[in-house]
C-alpha positions as CSV (number, residue, x, y, z in Angstrom):
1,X,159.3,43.3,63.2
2,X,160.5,43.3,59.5
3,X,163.3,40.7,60.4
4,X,160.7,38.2,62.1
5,X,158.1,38.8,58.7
6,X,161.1,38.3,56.1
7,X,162.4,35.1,58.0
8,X,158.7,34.1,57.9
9,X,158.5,34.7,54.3
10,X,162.0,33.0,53.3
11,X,160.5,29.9,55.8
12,X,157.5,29.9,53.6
13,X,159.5,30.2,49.9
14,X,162.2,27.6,51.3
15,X,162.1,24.4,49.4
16,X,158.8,25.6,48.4
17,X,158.2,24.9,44.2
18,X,155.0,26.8,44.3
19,X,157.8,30.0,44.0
20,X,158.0,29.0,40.9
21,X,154.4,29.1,39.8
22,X,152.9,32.3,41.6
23,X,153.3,34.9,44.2
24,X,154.1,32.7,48.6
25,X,152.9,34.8,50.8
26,X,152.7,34.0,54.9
27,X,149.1,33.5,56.0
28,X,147.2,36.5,57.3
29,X,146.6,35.0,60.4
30,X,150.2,34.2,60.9
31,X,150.8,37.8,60.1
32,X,148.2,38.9,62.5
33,X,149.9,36.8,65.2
34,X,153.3,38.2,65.0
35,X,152.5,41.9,64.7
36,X,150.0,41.1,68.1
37,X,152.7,39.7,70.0
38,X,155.7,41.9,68.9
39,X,153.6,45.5,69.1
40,X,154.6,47.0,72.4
41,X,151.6,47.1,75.5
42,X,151.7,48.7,78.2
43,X,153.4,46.4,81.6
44,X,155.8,45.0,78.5
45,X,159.5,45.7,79.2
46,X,162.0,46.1,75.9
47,X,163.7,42.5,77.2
48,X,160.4,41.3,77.1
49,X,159.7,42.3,73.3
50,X,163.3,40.9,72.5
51,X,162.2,37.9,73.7
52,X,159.4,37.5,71.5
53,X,160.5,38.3,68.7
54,X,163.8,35.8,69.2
55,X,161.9,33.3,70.0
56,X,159.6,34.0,66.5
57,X,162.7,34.3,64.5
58,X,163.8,30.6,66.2
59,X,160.6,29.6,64.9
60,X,160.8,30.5,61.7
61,X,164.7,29.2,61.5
62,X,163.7,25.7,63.1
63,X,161.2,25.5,59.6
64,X,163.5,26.4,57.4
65,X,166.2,24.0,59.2
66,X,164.2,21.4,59.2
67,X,163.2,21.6,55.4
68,X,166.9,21.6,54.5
69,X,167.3,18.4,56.4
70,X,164.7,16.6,54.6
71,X,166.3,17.5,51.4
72,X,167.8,14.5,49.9
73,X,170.0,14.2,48.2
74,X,171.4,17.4,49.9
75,X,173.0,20.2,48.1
76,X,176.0,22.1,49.1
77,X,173.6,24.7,50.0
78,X,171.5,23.3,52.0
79,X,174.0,21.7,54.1
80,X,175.7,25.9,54.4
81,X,172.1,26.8,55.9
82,X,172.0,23.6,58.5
83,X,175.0,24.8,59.6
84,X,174.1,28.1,60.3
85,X,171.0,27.0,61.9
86,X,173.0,24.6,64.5
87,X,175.2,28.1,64.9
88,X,172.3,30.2,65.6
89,X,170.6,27.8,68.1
90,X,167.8,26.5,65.8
């Protein structure tokens, strides 16, 4: 769970410029939604909770991979993080 809400957090302050004027949070609702579907329930196996909470960090990646390919021009940088998306299946 603290993996999925910091990749949510760096997927909200990526290519964001309201960093630079005041506190980015993720929405409570958003937050809401991941601790819901991540918090273990009874008839939920571990695979099954591994699942989830791949598939939310995906998520989150896809947003940030996608906001480094609208950059243009790009930077050095953001052309490091595409890469690592494409290698970790974003």
């Amino acid at each position: 769970l603290p993996q999925v809400m910091a990749i949510a957090t760096l997927a909200e302050c990526y290519a964001n410029r309201r960093v630079f004027l005041g506190v980015v949070k993720i929405r409570k609702g958003l937050v809401a939604r991941i601790i819901l579907d991540l918090a273990p329930t009874s008839g939920q196996t571990e695979a099954d909770l591994r699942r989830a909470t791949w598939s939310w960090f995906r998520h989150f990646l896809s947003q940030i991979c996608s906001k480094a390919q609208a950059e243009s021009p790009r930077s050095p940088e953001s052309e490091r993080v595409i890469k690592q998306c494409i290698k970790l299946g974003a």
